[in-house]
TORLUMNU-41937 format. One record per atom (N, C-alpha, C): chain; atom name; z, y, x. Coordinates in nm, 2 decimals. Each point is the difference from the previous one (the first is absolute). Example, Ala and Ser with C-alpha at 12.3 -4.5 7.8 and 13.67 -1.06 7.14 Angstrom:
+------+------+--------+--------+--------+
! unit ! site !      z !      y !      x !
+------+------+--------+--------+--------+
!    A !    N !   0.78 !  -0.57 !   1.32 !
!    A !   CA !   0.00 !   0.12 !  -0.09 !
!    A !    C !   0.00 !   0.12 !   0.09 !
!    A !    N !  -0.07 !   0.11 !  -0.04 !
!    A !   CA !   0.00 !   0.11 !   0.09 !
!    A !    C !   0.08 !   0.11 !  -0.08 !
+------+------+--------+--------+--------+
//
This chain:
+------+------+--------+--------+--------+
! unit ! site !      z !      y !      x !
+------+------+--------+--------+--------+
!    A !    N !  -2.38 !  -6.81 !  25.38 !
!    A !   CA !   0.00 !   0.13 !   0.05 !
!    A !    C !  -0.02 !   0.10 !  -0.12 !
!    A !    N !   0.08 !   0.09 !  -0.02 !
!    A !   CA !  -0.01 !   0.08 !  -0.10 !
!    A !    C !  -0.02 !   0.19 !   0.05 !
!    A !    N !  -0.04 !  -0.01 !   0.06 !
!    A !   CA !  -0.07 !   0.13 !   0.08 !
!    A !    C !  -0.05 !   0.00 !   0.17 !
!    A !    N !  -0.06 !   0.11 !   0.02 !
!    A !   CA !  -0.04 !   0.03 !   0.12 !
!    A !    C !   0.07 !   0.00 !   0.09 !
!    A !    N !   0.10 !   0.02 !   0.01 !
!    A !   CA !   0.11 !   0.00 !   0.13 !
!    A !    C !   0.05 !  -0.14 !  -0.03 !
!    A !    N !   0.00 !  -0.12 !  -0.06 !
!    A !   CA !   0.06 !  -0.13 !  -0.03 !
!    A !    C !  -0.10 !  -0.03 !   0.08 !
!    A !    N !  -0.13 !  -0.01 !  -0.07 !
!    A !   CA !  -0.11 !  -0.06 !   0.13 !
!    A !    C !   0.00 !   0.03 !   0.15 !
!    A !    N !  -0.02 !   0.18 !   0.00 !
!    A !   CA !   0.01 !  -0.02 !   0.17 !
!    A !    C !   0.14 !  -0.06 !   0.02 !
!    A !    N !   0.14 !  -0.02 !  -0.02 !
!    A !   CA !   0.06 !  -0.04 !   0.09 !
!    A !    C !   0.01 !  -0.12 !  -0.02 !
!    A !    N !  -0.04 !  -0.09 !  -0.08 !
!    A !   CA !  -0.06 !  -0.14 !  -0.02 !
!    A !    C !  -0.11 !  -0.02 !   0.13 !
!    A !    N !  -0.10 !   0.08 !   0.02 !
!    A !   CA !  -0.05 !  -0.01 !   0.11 !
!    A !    C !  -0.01 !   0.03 !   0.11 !
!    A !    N !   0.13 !   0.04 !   0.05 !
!    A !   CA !   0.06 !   0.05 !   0.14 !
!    A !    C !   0.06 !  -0.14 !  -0.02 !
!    A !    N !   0.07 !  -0.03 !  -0.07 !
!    A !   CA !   0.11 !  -0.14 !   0.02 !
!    A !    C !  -0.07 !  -0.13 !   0.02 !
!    A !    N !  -0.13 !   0.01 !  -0.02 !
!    A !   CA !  -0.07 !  -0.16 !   0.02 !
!    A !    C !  -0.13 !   0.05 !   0.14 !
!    A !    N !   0.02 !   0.16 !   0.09 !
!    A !   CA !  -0.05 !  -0.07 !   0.05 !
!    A !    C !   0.07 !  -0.04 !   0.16 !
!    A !    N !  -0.16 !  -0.09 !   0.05 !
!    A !   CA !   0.08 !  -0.07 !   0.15 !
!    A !    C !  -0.08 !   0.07 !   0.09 !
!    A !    N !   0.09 !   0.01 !   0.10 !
!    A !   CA !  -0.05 !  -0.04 !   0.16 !
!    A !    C !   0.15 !   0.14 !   0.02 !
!    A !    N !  -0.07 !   0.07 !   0.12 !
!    A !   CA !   0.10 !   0.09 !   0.07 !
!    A !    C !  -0.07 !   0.16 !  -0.06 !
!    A !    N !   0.05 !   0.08 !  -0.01 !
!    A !   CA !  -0.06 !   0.14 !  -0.05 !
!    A !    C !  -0.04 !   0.08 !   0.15 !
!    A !    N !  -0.09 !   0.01 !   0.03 !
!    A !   CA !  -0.03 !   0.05 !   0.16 !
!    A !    C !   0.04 !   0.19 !   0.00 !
!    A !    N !   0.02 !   0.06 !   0.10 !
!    A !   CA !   0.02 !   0.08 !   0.04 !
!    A !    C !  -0.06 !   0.06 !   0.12 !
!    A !    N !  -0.05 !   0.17 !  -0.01 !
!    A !   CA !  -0.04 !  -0.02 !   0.13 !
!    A !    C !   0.07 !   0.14 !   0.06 !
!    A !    N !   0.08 !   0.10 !  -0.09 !
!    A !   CA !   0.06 !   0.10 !   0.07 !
!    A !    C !   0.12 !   0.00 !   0.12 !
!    A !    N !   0.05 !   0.03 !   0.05 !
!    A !   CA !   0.09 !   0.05 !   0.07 !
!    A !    C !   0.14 !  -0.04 !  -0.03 !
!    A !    N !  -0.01 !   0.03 !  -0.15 !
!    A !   CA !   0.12 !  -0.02 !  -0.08 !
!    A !    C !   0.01 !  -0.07 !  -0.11 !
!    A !    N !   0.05 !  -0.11 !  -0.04 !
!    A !   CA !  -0.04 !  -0.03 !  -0.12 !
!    A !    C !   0.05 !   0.06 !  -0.13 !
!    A !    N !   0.05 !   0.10 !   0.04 !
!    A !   CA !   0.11 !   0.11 !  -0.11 !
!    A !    C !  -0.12 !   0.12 !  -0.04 !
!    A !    N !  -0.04 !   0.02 !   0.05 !
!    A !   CA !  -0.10 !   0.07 !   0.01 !
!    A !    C !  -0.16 !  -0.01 !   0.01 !
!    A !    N !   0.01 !  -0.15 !   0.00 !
!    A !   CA !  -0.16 !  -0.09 !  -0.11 !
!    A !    C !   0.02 !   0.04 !  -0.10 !
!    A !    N !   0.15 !  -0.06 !  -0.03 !
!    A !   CA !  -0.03 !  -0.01 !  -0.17 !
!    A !    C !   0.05 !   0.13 !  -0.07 !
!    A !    N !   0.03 !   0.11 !   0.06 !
!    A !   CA !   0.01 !   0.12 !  -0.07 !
!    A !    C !  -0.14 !   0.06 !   0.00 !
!    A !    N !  -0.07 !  -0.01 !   0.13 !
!    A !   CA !  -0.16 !   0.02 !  -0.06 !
!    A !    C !  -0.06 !  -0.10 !  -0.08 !
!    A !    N !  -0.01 !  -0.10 !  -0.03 !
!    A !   CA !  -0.02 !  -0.09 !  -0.06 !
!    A !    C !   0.03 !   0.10 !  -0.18 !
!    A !    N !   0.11 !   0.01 !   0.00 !
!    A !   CA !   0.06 !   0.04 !  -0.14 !
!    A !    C !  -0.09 !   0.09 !  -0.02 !
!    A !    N !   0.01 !   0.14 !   0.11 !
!    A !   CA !  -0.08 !   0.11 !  -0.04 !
!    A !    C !  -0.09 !   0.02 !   0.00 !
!    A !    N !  -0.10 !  -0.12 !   0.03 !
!    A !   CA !  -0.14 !   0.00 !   0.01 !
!    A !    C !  -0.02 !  -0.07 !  -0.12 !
!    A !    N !   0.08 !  -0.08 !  -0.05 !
!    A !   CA !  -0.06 !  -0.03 !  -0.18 !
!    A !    C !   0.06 !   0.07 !  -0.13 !
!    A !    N !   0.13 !   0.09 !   0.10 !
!    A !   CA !  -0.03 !   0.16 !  -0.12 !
!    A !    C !  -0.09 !   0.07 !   0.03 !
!    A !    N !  -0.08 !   0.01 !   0.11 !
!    A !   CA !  -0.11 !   0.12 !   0.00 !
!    A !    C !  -0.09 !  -0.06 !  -0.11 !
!    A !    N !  -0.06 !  -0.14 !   0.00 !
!    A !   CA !  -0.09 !  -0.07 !  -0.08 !
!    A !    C !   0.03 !   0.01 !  -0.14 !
!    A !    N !   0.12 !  -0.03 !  -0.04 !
!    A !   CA !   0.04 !   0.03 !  -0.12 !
!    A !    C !  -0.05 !   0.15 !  -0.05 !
!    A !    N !   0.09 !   0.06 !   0.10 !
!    A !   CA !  -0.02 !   0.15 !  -0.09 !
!    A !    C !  -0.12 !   0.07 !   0.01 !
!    A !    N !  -0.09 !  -0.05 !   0.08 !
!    A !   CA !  -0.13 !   0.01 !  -0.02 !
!    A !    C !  -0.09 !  -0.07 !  -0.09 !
!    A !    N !   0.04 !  -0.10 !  -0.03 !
!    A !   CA !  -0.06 !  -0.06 !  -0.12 !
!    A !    C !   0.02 !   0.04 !  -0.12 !
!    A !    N !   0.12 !   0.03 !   0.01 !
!    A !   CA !   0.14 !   0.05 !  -0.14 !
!    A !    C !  -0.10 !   0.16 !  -0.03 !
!    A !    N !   0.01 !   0.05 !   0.07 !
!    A !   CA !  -0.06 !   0.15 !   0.00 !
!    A !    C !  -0.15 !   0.03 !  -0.04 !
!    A !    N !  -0.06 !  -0.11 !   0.06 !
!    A !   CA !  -0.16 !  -0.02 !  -0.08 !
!    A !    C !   0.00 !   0.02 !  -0.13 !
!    A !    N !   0.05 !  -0.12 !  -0.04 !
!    A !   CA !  -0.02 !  -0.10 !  -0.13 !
!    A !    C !   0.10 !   0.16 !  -0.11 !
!    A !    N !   0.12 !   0.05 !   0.06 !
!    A !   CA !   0.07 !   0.08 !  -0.13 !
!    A !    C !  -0.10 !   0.11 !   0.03 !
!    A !    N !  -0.11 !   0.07 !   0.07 !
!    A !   CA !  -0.07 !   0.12 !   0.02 !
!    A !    C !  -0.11 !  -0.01 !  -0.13 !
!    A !    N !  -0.06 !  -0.14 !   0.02 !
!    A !   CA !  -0.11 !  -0.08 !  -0.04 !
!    A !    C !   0.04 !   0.04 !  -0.17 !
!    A !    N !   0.09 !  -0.09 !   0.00 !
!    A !   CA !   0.07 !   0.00 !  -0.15 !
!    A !    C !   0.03 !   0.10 !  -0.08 !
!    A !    N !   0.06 !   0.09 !   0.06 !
!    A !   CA !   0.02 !   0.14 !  -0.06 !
!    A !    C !  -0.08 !   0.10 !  -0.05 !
!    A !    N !  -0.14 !  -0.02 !   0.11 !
!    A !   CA !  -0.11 !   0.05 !  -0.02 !
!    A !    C !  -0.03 !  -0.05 !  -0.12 !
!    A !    N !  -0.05 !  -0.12 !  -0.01 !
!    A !   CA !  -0.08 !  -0.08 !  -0.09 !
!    A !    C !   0.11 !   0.04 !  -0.13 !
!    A !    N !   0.08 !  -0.02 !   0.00 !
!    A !   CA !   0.13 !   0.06 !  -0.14 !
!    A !    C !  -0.01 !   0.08 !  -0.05 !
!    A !    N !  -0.04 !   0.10 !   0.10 !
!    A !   CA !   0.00 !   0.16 !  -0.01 !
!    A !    C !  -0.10 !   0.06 !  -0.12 !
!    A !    N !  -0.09 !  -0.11 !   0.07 !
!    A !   CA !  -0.20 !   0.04 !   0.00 !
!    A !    C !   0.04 !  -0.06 !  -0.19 !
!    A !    N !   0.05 !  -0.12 !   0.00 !
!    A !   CA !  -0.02 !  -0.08 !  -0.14 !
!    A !    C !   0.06 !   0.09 !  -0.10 !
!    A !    N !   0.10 !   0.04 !  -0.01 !
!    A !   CA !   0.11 !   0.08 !  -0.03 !
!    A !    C !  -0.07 !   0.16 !  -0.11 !
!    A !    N !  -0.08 !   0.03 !   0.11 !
!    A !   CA !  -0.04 !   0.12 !   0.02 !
!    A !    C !   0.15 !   0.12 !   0.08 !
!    A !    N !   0.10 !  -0.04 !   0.02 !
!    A !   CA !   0.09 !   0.06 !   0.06 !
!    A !    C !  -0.02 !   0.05 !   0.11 !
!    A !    N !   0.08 !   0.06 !   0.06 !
!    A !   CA !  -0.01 !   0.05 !   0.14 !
!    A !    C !   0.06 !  -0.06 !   0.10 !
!    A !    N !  -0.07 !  -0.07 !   0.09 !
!    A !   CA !   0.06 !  -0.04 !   0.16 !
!    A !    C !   0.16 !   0.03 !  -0.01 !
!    A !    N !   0.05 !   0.09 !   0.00 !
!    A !   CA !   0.17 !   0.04 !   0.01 !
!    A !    C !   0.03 !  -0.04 !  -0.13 !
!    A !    N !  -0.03 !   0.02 !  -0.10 !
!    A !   CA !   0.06 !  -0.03 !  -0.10 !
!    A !    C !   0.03 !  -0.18 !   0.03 !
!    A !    N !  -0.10 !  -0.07 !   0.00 !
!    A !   CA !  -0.01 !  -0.17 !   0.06 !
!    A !    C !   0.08 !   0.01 !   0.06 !
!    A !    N !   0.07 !   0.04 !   0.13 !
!    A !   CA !   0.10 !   0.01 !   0.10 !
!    A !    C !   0.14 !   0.02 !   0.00 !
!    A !    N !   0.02 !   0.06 !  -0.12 !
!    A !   CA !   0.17 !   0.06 !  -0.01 !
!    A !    C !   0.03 !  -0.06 !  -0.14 !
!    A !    N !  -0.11 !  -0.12 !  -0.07 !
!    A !   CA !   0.06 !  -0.05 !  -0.10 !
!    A !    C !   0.12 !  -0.13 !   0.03 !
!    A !    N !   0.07 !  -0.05 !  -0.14 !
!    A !   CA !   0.11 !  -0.07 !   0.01 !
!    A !    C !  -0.04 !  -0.12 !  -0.04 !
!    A !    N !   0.11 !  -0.13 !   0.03 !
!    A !   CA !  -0.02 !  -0.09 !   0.00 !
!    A !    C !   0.09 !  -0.05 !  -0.12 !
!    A !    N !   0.00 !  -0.12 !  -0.03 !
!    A !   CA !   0.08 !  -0.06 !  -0.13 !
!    A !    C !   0.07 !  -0.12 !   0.10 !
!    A !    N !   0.12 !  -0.08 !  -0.04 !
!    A !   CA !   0.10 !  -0.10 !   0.02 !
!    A !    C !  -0.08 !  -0.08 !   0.05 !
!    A !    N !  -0.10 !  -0.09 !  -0.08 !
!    A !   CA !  -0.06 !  -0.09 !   0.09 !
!    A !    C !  -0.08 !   0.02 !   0.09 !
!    A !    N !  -0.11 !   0.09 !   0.00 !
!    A !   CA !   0.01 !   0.05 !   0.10 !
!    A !    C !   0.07 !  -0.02 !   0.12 !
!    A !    N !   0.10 !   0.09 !   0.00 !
!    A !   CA !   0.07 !   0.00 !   0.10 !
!    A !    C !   0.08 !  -0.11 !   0.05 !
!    A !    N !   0.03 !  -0.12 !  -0.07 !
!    A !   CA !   0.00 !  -0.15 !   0.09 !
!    A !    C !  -0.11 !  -0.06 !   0.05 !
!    A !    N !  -0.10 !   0.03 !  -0.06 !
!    A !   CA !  -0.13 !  -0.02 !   0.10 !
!    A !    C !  -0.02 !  -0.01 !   0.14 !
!    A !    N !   0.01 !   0.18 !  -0.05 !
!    A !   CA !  -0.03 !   0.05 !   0.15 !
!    A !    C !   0.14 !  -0.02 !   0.11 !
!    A !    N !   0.11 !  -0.05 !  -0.04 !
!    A !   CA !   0.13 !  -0.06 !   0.05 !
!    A !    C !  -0.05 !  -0.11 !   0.06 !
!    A !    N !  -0.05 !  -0.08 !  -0.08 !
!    A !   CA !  -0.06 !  -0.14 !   0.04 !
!    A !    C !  -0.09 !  -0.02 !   0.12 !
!    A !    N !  -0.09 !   0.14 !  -0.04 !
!    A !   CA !  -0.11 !  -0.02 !   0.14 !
!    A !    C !   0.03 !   0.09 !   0.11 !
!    A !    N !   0.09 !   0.06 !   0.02 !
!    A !   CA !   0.10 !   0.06 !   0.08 !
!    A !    C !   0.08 !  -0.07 !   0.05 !
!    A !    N !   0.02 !  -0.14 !  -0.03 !
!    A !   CA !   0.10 !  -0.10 !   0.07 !
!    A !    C !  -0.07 !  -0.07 !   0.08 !
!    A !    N !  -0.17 !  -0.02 !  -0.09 !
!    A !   CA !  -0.09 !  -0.10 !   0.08 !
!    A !    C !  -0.03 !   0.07 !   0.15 !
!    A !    N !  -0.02 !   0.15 !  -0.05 !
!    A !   CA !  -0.05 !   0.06 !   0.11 !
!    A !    C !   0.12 !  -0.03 !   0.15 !
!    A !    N !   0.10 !   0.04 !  -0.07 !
!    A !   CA !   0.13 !  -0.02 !   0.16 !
!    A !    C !  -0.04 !  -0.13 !   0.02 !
!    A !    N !  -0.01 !  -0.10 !  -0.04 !
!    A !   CA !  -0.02 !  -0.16 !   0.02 !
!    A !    C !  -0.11 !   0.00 !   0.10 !
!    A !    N !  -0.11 !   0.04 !  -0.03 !
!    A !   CA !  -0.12 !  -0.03 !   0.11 !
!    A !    C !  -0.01 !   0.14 !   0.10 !
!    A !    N !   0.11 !   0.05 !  -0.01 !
!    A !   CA !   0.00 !   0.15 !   0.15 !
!    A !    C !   0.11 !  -0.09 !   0.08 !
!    A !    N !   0.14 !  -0.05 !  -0.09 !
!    A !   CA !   0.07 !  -0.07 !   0.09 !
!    A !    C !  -0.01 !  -0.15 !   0.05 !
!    A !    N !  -0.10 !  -0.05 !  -0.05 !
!    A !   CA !  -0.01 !  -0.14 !   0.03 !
!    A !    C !   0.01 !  -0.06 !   0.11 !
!    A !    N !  -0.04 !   0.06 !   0.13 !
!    A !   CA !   0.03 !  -0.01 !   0.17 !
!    A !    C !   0.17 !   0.00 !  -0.03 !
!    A !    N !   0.08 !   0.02 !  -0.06 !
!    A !   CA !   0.12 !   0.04 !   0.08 !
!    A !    C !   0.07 !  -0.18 !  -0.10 !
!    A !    N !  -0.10 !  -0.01 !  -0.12 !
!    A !   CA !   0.10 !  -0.17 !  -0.08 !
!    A !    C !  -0.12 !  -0.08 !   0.06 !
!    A !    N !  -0.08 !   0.02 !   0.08 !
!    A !   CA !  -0.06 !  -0.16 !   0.09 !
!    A !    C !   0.13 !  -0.07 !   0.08 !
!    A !    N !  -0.02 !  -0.10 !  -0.08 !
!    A !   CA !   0.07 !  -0.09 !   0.09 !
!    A !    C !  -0.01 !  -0.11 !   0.14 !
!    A !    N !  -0.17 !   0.02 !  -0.01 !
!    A !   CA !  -0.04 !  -0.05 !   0.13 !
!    A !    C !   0.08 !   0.04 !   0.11 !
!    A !    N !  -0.01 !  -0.05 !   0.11 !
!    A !   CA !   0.05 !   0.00 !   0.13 !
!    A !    C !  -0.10 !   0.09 !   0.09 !
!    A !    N !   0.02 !   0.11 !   0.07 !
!    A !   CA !  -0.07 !   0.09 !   0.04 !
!    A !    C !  -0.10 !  -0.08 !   0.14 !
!    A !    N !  -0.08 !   0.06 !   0.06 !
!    A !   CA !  -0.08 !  -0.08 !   0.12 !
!    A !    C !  -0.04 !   0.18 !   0.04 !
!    A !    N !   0.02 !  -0.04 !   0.17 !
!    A !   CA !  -0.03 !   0.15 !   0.06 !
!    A !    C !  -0.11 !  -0.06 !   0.06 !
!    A !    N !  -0.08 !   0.13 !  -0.11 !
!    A !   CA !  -0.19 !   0.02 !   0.06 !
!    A !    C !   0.00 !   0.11 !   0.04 !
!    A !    N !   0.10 !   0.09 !   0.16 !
!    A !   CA !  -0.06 !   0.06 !   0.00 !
!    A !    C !  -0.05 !  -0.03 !   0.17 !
!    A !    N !  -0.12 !   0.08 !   0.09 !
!    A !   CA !  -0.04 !  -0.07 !   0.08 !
!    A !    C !   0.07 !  -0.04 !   0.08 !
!    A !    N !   0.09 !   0.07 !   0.07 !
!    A !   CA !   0.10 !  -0.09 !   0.11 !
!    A !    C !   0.03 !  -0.09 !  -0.03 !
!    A !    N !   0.08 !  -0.05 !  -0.13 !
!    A !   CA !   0.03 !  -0.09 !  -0.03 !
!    A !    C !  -0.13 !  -0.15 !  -0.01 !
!    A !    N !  -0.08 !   0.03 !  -0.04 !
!    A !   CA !  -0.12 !  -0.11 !   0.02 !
!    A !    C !  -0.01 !  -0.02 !   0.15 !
!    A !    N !   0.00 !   0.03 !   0.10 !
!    A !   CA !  -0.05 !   0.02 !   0.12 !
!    A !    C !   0.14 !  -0.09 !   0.07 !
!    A !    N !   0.12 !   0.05 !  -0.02 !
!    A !   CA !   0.11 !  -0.11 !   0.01 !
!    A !    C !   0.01 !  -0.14 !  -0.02 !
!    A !    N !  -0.03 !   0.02 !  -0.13 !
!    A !   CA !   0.00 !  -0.11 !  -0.10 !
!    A !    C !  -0.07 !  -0.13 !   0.07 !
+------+------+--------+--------+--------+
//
């Protein structure tokens, strides 16, 4: 495995059983599903670049905005390509499971 998104989908592919469900719709698990680990992301994402900028700013002796509106160099920028692919990889990972879905939601157990 040669990056972050090789591994997660390395480990969507090995794992077993059924992937449970418990909404109404399964179209609509996994689109909350999605947007509930972009909310996590971009809340994490948003800490860590506030964190950093400050701390940049402070080392620098520069100013906050000045840290903010600076440019980046080529490598760089496949980097951040790179972890921008990882990132889609673990928001869309509910939709490349290959497991077989199982309905958890209660009617369905009560049936069952």
């Amino acid at each position: 495995m040669s990056t972050s998104s090789d591994a997660i989908i390395a480990l969507v592919q090995t794992a077993r059983g059924q992937r449970p469900y418990s909404m109404q719709d399964q179209e609509v698990e996994q689109c909350f599903n999605v947007t509930l680990a972009l909310a996590v992301e971009l809340i994490a994402s948003n800490d860590r670049i506030d964190r950093l900028e400050r701390q940049l700013a402070e080392l620098s002796g520069k100013s906050l905005q000045d840290v903010r509106s600076g440019a980046g160099d080529s490598e760089a920028d496949d980097q951040r390509q790179a972890s921008n692919e990882a990132t889609l990889t673990r928001l869309l990972r509910i939709l490349i499971d290959p497991r077989p879905v199982v309905d958890q939601r209660p009617q369905a157990r009560t049936q069952g």
